[in-house]
PDB file of N, H, CA, C and O in Angstrom:
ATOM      1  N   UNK A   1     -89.798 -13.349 -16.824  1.00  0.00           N
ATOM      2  CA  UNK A   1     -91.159 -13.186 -17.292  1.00  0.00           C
ATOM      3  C   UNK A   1     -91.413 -14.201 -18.405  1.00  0.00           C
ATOM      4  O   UNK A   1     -90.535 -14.392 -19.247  1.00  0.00           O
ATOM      5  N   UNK A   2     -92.328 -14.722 -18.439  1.00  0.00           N
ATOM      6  H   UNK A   2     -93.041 -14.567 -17.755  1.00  0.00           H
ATOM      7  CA  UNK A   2     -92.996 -15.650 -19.635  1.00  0.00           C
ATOM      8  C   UNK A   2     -94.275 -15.486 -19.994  1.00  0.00           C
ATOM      9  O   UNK A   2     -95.083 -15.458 -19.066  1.00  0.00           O
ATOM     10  N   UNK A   3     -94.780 -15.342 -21.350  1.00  0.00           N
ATOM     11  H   UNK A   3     -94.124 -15.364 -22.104  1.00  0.00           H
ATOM     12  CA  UNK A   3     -95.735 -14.960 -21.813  1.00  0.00           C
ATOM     13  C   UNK A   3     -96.278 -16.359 -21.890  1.00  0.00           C
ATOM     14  O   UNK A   3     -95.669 -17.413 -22.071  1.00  0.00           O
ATOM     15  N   UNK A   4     -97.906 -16.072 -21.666  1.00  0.00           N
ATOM     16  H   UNK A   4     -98.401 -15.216 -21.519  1.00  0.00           H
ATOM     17  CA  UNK A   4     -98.950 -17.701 -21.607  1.00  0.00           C
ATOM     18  C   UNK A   4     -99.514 -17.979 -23.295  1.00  0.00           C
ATOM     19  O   UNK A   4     -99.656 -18.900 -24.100  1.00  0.00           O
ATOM     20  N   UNK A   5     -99.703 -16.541 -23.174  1.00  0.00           N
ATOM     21  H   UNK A   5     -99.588 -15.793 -22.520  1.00  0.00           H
ATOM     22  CA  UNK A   5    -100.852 -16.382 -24.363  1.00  0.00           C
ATOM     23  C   UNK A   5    -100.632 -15.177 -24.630  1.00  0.00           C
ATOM     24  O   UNK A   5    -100.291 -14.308 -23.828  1.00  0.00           O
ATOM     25  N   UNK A   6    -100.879 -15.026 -26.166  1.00  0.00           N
ATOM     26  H   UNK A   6    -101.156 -15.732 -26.817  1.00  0.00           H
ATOM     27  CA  UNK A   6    -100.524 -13.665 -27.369  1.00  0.00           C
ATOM     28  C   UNK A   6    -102.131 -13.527 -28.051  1.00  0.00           C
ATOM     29  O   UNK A   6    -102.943 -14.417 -28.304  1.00  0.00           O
ATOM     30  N   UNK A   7    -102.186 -12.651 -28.156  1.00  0.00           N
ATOM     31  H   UNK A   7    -101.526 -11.928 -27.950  1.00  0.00           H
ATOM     32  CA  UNK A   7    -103.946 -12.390 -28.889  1.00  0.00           C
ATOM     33  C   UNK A   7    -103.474 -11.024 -29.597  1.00  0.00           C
ATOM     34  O   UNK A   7    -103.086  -9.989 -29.055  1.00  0.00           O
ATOM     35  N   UNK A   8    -103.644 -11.373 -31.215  1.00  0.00           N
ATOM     36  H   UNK A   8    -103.959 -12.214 -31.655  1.00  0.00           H
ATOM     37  CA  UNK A   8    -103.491  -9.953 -31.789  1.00  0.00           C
ATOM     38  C   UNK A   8    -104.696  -9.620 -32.070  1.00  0.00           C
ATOM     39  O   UNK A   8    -105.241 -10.351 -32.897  1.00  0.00           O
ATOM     40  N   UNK A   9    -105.598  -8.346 -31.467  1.00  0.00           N
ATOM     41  H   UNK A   9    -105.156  -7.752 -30.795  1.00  0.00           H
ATOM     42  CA  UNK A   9    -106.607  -7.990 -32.317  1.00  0.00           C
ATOM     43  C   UNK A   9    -106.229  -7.535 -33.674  1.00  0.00           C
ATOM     44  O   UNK A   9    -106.890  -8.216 -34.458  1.00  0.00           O
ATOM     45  N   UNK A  10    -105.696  -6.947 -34.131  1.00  0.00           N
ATOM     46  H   UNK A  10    -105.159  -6.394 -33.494  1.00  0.00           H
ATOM     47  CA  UNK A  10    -105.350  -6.014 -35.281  1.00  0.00           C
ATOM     48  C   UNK A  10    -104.055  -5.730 -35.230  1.00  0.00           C
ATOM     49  O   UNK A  10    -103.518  -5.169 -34.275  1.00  0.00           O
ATOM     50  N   UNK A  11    -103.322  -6.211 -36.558  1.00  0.00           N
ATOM     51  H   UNK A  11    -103.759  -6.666 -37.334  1.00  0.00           H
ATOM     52  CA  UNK A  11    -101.853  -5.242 -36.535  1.00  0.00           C
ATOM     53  C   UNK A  11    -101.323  -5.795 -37.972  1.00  0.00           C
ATOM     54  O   UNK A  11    -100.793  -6.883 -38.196  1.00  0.00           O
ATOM     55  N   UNK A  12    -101.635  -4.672 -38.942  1.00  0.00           N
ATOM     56  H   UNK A  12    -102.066  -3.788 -38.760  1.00  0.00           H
ATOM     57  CA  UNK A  12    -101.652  -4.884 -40.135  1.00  0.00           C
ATOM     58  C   UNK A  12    -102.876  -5.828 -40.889  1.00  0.00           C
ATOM     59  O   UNK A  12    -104.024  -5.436 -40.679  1.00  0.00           O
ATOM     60  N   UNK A  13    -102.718  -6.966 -41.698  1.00  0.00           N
ATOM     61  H   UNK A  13    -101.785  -7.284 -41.868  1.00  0.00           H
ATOM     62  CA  UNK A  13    -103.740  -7.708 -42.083  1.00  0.00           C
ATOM     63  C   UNK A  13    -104.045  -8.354 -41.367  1.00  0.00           C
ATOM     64  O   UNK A  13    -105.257  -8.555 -41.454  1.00  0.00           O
ATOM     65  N   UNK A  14    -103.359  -9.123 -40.223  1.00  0.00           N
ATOM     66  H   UNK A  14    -102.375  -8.960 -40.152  1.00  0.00           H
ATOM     67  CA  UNK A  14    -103.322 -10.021 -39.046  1.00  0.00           C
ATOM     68  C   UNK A  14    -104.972  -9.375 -37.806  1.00  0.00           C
ATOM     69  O   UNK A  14    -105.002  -8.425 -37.024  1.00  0.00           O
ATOM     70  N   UNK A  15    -105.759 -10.105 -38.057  1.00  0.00           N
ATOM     71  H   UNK A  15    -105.734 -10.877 -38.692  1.00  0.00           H
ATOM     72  CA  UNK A  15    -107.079 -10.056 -37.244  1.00  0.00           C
ATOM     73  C   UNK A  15    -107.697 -10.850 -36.339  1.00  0.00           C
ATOM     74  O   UNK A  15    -108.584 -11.655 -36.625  1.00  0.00           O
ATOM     75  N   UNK A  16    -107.353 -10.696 -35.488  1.00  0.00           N
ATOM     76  H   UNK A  16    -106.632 -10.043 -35.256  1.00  0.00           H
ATOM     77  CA  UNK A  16    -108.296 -11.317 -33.667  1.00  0.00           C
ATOM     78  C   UNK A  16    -107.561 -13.194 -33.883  1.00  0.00           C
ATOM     79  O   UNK A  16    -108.107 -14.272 -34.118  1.00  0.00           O
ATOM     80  N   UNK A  17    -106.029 -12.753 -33.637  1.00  0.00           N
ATOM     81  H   UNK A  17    -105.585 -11.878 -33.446  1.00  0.00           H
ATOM     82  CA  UNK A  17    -105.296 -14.287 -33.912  1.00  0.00           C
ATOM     83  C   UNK A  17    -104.678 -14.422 -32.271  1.00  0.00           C
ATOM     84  O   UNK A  17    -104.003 -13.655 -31.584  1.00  0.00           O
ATOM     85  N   UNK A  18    -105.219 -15.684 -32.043  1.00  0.00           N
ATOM     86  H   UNK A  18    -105.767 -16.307 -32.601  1.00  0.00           H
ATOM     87  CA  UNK A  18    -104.628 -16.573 -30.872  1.00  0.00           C
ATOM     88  C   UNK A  18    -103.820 -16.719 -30.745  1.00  0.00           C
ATOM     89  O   UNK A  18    -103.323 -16.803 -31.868  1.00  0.00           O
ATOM     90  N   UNK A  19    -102.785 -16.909 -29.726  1.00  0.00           N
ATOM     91  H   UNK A  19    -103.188 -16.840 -28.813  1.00  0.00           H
ATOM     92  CA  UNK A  19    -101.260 -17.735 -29.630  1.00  0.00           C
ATOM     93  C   UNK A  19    -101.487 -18.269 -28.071  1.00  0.00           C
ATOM     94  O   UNK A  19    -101.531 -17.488 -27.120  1.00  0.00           O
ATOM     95  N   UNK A  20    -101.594 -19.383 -27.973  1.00  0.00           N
ATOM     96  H   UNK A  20    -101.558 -20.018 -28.745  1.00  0.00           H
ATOM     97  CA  UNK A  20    -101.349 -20.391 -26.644  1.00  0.00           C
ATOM     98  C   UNK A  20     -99.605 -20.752 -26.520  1.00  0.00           C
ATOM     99  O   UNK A  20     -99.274 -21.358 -27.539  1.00  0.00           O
ATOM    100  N   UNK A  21     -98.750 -20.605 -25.834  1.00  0.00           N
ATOM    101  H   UNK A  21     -99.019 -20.112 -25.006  1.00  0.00           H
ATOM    102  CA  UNK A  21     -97.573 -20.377 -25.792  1.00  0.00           C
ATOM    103  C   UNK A  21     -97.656 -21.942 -24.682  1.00  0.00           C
ATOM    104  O   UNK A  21     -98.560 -22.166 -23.878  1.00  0.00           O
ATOM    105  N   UNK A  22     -96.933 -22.480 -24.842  1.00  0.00           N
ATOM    106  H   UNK A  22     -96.198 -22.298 -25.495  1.00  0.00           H
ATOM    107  CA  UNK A  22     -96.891 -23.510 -23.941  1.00  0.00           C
ATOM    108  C   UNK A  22     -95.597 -24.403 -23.515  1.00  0.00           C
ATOM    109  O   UNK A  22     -95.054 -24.830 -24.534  1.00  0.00           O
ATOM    110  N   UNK A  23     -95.036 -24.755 -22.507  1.00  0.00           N
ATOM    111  H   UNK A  23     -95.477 -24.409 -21.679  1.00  0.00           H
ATOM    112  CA  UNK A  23     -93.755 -25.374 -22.217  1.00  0.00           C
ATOM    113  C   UNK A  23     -92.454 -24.169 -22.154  1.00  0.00           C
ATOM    114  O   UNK A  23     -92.625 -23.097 -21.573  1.00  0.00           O
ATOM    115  N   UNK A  24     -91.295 -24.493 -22.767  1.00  0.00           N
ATOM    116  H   UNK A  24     -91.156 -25.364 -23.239  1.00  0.00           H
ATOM    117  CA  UNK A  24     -89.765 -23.665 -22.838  1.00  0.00           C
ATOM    118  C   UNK A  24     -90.140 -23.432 -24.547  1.00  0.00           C
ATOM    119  O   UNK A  24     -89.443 -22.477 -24.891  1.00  0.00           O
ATOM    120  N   UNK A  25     -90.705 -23.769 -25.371  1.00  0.00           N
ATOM    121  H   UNK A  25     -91.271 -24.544 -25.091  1.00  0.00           H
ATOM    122  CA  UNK A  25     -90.000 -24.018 -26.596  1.00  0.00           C
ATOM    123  C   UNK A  25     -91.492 -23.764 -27.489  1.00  0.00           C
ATOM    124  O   UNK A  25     -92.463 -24.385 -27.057  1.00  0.00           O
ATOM    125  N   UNK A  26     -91.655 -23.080 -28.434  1.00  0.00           N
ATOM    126  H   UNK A  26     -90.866 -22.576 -28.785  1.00  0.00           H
ATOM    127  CA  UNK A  26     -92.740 -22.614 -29.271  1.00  0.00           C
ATOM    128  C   UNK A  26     -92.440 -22.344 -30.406  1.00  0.00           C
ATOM    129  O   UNK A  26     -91.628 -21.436 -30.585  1.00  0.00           O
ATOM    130  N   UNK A  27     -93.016 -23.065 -31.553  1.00  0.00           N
ATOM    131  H   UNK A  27     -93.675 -23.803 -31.408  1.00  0.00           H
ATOM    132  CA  UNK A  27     -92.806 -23.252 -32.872  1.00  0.00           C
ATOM    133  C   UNK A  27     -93.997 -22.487 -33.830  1.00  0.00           C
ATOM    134  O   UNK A  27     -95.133 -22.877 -33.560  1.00  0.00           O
ATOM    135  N   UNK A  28     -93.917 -21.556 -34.807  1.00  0.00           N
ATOM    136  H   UNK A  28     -92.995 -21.240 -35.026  1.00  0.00           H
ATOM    137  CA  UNK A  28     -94.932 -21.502 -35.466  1.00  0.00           C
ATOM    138  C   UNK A  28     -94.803 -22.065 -36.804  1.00  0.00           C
ATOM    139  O   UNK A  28     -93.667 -22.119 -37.274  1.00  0.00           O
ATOM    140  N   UNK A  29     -95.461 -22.351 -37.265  1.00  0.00           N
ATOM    141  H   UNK A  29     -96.385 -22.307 -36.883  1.00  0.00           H
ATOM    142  CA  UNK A  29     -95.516 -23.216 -38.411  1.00  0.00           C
ATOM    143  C   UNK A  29     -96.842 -23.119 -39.456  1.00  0.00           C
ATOM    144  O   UNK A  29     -97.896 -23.755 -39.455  1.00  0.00           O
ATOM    145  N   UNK A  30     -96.539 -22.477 -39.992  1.00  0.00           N
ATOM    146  H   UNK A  30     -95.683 -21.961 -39.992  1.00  0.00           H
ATOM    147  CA  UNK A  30     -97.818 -22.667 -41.368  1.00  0.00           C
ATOM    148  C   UNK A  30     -97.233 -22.062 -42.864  1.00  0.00           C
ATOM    149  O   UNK A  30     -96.153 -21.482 -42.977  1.00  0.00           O
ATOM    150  N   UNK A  31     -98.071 -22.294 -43.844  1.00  0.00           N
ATOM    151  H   UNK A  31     -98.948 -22.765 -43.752  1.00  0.00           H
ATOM    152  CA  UNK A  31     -98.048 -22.034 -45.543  1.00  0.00           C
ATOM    153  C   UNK A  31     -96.996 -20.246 -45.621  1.00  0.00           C
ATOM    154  O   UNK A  31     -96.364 -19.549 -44.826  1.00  0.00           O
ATOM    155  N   UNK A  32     -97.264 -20.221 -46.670  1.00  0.00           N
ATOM    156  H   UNK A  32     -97.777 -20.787 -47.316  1.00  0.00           H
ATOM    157  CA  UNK A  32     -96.913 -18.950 -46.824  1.00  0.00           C
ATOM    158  C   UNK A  32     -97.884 -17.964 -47.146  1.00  0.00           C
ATOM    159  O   UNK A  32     -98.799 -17.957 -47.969  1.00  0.00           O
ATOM    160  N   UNK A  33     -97.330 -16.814 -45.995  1.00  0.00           N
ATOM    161  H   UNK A  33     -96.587 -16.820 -45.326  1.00  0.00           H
ATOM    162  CA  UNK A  33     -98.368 -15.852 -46.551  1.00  0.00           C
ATOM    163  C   UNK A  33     -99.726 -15.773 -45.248  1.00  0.00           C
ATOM    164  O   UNK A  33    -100.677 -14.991 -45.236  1.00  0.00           O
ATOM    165  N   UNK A  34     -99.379 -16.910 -44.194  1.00  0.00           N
ATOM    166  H   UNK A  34     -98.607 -17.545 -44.204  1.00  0.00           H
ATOM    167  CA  UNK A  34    -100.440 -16.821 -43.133  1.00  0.00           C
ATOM    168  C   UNK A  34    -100.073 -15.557 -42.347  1.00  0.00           C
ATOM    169  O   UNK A  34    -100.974 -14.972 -41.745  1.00  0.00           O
ATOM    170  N   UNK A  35     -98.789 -15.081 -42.308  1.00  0.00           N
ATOM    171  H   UNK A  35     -98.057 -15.555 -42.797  1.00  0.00           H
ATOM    172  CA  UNK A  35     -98.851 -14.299 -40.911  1.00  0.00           C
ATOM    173  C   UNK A  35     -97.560 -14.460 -39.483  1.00  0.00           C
ATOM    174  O   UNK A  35     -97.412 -13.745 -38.492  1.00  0.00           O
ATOM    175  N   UNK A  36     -97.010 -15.359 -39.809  1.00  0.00           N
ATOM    176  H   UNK A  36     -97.131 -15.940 -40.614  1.00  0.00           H
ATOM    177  CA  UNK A  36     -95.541 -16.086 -39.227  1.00  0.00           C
ATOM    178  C   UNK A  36     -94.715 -14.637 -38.426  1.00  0.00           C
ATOM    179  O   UNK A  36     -94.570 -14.157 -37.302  1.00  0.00           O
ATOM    180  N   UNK A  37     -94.262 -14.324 -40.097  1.00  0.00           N
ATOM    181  H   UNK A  37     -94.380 -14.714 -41.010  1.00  0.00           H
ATOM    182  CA  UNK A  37     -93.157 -13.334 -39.067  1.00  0.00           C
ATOM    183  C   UNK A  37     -93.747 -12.019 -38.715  1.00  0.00           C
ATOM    184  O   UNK A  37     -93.066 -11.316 -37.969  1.00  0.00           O
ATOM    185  N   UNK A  38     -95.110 -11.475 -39.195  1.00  0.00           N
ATOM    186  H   UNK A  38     -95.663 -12.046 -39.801  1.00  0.00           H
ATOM    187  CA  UNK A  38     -95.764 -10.236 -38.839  1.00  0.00           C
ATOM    188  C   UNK A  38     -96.056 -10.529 -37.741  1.00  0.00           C
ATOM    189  O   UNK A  38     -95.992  -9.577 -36.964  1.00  0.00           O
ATOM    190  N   UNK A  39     -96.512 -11.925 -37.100  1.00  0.00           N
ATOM    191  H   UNK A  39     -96.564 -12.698 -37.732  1.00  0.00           H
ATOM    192  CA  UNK A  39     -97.005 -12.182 -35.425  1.00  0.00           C
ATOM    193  C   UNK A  39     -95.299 -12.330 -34.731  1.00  0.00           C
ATOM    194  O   UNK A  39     -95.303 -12.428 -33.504  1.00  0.00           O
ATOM    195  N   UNK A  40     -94.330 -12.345 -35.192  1.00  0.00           N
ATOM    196  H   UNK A  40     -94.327 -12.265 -36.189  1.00  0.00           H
ATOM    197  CA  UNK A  40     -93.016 -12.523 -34.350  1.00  0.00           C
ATOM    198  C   UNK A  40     -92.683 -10.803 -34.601  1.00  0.00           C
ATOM    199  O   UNK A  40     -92.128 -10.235 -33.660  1.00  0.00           O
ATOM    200  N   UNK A  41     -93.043  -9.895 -35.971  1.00  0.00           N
ATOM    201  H   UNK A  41     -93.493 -10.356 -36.736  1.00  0.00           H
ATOM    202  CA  UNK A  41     -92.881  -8.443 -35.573  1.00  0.00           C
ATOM    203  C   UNK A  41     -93.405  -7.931 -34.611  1.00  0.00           C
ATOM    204  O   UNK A  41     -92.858  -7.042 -33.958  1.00  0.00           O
ATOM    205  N   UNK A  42     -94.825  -8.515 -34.301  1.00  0.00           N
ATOM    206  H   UNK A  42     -95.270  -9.237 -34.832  1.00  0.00           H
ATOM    207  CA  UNK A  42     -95.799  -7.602 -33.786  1.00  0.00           C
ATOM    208  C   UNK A  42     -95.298  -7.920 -32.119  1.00  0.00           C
ATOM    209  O   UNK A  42     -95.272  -6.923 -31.397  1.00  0.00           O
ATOM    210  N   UNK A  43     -94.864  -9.395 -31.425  1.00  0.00           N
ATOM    211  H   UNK A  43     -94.885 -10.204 -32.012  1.00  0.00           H
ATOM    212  CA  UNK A  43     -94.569  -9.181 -30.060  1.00  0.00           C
ATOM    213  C   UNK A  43     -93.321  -8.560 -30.205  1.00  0.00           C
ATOM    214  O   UNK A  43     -93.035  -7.986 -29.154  1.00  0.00           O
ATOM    215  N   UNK A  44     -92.400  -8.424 -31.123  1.00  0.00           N
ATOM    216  H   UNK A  44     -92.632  -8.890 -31.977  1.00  0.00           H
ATOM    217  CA  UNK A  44     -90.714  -7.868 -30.978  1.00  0.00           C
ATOM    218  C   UNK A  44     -91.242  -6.081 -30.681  1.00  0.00           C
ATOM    219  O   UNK A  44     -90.622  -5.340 -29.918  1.00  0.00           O
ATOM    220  N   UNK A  45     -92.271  -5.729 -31.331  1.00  0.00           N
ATOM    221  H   UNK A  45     -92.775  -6.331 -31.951  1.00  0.00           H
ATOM    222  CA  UNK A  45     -92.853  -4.419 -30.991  1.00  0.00           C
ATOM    223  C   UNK A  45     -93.057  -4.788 -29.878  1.00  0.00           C
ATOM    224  O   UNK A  45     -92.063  -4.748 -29.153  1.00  0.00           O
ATOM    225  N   UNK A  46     -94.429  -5.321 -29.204  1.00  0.00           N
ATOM    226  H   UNK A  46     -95.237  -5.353 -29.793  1.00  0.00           H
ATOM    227  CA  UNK A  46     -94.971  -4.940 -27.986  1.00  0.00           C
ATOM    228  C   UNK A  46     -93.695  -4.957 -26.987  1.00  0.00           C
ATOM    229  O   UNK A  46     -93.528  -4.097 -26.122  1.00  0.00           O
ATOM    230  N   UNK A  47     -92.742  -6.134 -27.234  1.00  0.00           N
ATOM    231  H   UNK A  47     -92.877  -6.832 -27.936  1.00  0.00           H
ATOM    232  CA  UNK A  47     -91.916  -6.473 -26.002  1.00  0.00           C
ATOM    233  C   UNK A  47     -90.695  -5.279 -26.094  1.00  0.00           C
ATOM    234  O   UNK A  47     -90.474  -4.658 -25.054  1.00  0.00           O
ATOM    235  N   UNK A  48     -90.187  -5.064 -26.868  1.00  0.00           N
ATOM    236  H   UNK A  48     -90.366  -5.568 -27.713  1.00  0.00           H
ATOM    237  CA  UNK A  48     -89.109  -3.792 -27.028  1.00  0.00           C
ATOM    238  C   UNK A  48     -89.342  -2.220 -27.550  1.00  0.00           C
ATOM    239  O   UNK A  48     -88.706  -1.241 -27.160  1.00  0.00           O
ATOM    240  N   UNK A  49     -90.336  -2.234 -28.456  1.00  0.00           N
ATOM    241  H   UNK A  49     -90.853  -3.029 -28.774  1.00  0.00           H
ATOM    242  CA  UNK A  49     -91.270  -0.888 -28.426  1.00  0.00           C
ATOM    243  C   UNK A  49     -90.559  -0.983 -29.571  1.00  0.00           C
ATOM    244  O   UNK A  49     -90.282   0.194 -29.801  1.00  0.00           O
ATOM    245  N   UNK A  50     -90.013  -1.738 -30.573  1.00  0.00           N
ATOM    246  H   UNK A  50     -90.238  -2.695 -30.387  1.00  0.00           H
ATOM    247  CA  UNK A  50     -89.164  -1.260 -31.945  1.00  0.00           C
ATOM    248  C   UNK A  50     -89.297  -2.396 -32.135  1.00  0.00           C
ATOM    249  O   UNK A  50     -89.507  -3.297 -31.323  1.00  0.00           O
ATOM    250  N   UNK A  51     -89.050  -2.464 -34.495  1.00  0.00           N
ATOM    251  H   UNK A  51     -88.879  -1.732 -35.154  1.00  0.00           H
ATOM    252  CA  UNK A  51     -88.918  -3.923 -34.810  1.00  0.00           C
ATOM    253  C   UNK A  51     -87.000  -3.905 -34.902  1.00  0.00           C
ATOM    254  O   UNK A  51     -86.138  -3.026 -34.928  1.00  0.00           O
ATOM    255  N   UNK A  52     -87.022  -5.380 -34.926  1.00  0.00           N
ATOM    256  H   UNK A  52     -87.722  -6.094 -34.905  1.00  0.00           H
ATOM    257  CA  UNK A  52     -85.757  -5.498 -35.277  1.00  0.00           C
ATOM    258  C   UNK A  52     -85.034  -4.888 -36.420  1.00  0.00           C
ATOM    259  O   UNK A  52     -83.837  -5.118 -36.586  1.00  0.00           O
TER     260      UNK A  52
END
């Protein structure tokens, strides 16, 4: 299975955020404080039903 695209409406402060997933290999990258590892909690939820 491979995911195309991630869309969080809501999950915590994180609000109506995009993810275009593209190729083998996907990097997120921004400042601190955007949202990084709450959008890598939030699919480790959807995909396993628990965070790490």
């Amino acid at each position: 299975m491979r995911i195309k695209e991630l869309f969080i409406k809501r999950y915590g402060p994180l609000r109506d955020r995009s993810y275009v997933l593209t190729g083998r290999f996907n990097l997120l990258v921004g400042k601190n404080e955007e949202g990084k590892t709450l959008t890598i909690d939030a699919l480790v939820k959807l995909l396993l039903g628990r965070t790490c």
